[in-house]
ROZANU-516126 format. One line per field, with one value per residue (C-alpha): residue in one letter; chain; x, y, z. Coordinates in Angstrom, 1 decimal, decimal comma. Each point is the difference from the previous one (the first is absolute). Example, Ala and Ser with C-alpha at 12.3 -4.5 7.8 and 13.67 -1.06 7.14 Angstrom:
residues 2
r (a  s);
c (A  A);
px (12,3  1,4);
py (-4,5  3,4);
pz (7,8  -0,7);
***
This chain:
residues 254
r (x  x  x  x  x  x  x  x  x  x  x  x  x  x  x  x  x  x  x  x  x  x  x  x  x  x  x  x  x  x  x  x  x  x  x  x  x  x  x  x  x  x  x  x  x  x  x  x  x  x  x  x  x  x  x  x  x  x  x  x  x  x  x  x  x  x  x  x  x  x  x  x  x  x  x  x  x  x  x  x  x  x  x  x  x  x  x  x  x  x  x  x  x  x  x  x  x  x  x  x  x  x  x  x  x  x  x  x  x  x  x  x  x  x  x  x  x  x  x  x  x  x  x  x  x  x  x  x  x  x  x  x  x  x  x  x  x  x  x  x  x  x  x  x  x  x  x  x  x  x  x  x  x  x  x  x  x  x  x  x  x  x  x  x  x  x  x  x  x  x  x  x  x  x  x  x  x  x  x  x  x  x  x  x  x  x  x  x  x  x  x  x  x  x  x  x  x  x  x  x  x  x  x  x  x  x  x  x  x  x  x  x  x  x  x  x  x  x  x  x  x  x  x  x  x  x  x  x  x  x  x  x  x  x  x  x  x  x  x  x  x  x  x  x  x  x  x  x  x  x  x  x  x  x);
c (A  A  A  A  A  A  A  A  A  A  A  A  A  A  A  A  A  A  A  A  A  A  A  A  A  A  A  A  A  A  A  A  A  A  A  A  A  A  A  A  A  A  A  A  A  A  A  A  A  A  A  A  A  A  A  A  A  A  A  A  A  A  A  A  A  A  A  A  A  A  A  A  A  A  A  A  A  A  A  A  A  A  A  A  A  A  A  A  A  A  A  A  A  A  A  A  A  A  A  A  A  A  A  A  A  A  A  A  A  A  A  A  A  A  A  A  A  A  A  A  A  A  A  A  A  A  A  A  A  A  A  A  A  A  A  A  A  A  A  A  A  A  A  A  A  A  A  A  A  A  A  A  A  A  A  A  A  A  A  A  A  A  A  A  A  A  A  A  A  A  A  A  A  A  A  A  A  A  A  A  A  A  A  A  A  A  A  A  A  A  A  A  A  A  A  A  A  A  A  A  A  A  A  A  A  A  A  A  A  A  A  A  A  A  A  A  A  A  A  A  A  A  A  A  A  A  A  A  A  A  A  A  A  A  A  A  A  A  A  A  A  A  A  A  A  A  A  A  A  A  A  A  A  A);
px (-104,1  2,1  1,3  -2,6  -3,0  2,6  0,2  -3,7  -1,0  2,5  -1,1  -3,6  0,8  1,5  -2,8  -2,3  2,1  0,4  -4,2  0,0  2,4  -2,5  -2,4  1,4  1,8  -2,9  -0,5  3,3  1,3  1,5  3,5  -0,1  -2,4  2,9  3,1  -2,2  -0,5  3,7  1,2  -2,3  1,8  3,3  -1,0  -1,7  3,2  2,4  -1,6  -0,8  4,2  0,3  -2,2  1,7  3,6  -0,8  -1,9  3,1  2,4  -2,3  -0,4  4,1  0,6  -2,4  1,4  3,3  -1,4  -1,2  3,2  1,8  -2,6  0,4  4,0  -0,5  -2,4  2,7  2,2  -1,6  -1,2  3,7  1,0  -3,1  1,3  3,5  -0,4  -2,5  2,8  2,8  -2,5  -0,5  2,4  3,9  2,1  2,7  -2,3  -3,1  -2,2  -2,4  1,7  -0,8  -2,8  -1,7  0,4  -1,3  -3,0  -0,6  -0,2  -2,8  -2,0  0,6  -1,0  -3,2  -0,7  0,1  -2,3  -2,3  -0,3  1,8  2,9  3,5  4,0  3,5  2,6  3,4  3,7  3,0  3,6  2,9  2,2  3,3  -0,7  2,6  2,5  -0,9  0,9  3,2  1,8  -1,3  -1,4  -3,8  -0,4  0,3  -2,2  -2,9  0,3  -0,8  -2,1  -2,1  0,5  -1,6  -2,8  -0,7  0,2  -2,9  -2,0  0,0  -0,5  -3,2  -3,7  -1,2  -2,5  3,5  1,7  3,9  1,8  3,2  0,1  3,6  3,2  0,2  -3,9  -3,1  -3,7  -2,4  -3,8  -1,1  -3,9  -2,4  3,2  0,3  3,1  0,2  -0,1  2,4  2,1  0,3  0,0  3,3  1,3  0,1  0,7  3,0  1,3  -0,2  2,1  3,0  0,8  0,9  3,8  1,7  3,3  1,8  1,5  -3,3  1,6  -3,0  -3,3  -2,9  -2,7  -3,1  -1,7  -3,4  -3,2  -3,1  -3,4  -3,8  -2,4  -2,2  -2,5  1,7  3,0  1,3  1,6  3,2  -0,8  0,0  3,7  1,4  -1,2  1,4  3,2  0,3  -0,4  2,6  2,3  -0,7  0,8  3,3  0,6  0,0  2,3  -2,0  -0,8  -3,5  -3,2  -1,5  -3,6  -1,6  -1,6  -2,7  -2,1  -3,6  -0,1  -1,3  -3,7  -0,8);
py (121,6  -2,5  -3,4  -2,6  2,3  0,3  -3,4  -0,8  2,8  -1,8  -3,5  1,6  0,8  -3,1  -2,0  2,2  0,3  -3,9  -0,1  2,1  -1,9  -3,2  1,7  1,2  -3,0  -2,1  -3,6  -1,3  -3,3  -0,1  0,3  2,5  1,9  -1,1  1,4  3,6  -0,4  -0,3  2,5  2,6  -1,2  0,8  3,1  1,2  -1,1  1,9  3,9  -1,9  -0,3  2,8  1,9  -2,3  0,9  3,9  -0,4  -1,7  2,7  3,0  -1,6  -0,5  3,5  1,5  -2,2  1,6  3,5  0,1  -1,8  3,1  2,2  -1,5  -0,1  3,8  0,9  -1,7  2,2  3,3  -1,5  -0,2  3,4  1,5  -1,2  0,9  3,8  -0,2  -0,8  2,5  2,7  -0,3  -2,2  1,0  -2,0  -0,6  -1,4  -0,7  2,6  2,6  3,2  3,6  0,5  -3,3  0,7  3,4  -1,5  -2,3  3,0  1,6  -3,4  -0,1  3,8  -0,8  -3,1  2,2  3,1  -3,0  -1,0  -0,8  -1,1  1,2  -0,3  0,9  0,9  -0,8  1,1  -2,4  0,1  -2,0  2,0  -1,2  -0,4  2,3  -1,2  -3,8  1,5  1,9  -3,1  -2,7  1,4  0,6  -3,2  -1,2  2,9  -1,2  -3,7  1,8  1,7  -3,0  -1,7  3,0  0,0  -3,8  0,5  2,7  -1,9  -3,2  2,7  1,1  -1,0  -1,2  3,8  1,7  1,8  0,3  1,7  1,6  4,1  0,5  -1,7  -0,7  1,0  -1,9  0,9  -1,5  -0,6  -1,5  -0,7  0,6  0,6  3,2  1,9  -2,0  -3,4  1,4  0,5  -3,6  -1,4  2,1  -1,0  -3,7  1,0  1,6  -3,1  -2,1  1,8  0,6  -3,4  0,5  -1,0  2,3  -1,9  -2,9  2,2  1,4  3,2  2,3  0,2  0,3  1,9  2,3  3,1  0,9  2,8  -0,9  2,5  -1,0  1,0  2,9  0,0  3,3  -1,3  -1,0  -2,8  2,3  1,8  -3,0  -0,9  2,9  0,0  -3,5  1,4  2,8  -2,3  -2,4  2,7  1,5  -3,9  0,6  3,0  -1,6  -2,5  -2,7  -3,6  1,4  1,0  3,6  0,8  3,4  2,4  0,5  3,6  0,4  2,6  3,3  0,5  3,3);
pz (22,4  2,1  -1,7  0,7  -1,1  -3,4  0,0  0,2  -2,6  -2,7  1,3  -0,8  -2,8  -1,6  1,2  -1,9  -2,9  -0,2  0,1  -2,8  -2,3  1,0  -1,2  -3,4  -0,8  0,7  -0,2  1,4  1,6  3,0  -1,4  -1,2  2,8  2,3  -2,5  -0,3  4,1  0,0  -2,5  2,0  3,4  -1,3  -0,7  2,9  1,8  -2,0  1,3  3,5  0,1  -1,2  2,4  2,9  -0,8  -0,3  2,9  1,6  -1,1  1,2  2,9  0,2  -1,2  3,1  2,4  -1,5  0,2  3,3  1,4  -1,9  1,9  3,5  -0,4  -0,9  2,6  2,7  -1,3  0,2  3,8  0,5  -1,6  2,0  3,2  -0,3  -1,0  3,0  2,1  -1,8  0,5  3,5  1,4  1,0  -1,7  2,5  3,2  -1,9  2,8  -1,8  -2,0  1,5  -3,0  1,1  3,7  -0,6  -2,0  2,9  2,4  -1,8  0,3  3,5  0,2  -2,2  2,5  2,9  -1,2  -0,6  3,3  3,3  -0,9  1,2  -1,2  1,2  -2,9  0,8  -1,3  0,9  -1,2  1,1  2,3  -1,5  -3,8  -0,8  2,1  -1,3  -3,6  0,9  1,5  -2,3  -2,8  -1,3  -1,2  4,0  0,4  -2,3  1,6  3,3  -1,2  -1,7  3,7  1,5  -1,8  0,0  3,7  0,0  -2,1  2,5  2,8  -1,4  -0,8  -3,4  0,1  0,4  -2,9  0,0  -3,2  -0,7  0,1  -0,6  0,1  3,2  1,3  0,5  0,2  1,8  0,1  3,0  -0,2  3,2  2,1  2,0  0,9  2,9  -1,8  -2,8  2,8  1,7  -4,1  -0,7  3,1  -0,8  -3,6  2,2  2,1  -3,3  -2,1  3,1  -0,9  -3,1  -1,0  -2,2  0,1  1,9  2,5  0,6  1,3  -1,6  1,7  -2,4  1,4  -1,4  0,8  -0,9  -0,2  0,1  -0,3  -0,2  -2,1  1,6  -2,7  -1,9  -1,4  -3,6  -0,9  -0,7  3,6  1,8  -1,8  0,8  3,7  0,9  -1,8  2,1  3,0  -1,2  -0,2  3,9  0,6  -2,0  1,7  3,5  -0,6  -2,4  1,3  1,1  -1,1  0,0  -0,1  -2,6  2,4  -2,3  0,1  -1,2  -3,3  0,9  -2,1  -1,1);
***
């Protein structure tokens, strides 16, 4: 029952309560109809306080309650987001982890059995990450690293993925891009991080080589990994600062 009906049940009642005393006491002058009116007053006000000042400090004690809630709510919100981010985000450059990455590629393989719709995985590394470390140590080497990888992110489009696969290795998901597109996207990707500074002498030219493989349709998220890997590594093998395409084969059926 909220207040005011409250208050006009015990108002109610004190009206009828003050008719009956009228009626048992009687004949009565005015005086004393007036000091019964008032006596019955006084006490229909003393539960209507009451029933105000509980009402105020229920109300106060909700409003306490669901201020509690919210702030608690915010909190798990917050607690929410962050493991979010610790479970799929590297740490050091803030791109995707390989689990997310790899959870990423089975969407993109889902979106594609759906209908027409095409990707190119990529594999990147910096050419000279080990050499960056020797000479001035890995915390130089993360820095670059972080630099790279800010780089790649400006490079590409909002429906590209970029995360870290190892120390110095980076998968990419480019969306509706064939190997020919990946191509001219790493390439710029290229040009951008040559001007990277890895000291004031600037007597170390960063560059990156990468392997890049499309999806045929057959693949696994793991499969298509492992191909751009093993085209990375023919880019390697040919001297590095280049990109190397995964001459893929159809499976034999039975």
């Amino acid at each position: 029952m909220q207040k005011s009906q409250m208050n006009v049940v015990v108002i109610g009642g004190a009206a009828i309560v003050y008719g009956g005393l009228l009626a048992l006491l009687g004949d009565i002058d005015v005086r004393q109809m007036a000091f019964t009116g008032f006596a019955v007053v006084i006490l229909a006000l003393i539960p209507v306080l009451l029933i105000n000042l509980s009402t105020k400090k229920f109300a106060a004690e909700v409003s306490e309650v669901n201020s509690q809630l919210k702030a608690s709510n915010d909190a798990l919100a917050e607690v929410k987001t962050r493991l979010a981010q610790i479970t799929t985000l590297d740490e050091l450059t803030g791109c995707s982890n390989k689990r997310h990455f790899e959870d990423l590629l089975m969407q993109h393989v889902a979106m594609s059995e759906r209908g027409a719709y095409s990707f190119t995985v990529a594999v990147t590394q910096l050419d000279q990450f080990s050499e960056i470390v020797d000479r001035q140590g890995l915390a130089r080497g993360n820095e670059v690293l972080q630099l790279f990888s800010r780089i790649v992110k400006a490079a590409l489009r909002e429906v590209d993925v970029i995360a870290r696969l190892d120390t110095d290795k980076f998968g990419l998901v480019l969306s509706g891009c064939s190997e020919e597109d990946a191509l001219v996207i790493i390439s710029r990707v290229s040009q951008l991080i040559s001007q990277i500074q890895v000291n004031d002498k600037d007597d170390l030219k960063i560059t990156a080589s990468g392997g890049i493989t499309s999806y045929h349709g057959t693949e696994q998220p793991g499969d298509l990994i492992g191909h751009a890997e093993q085209a990375l590594l023919s880019a390697i093998e040919l001297g590095g600062d280049r990109v190397a395409g995964y001459n893929y084969v159809e499976p034999v059926v039975a």
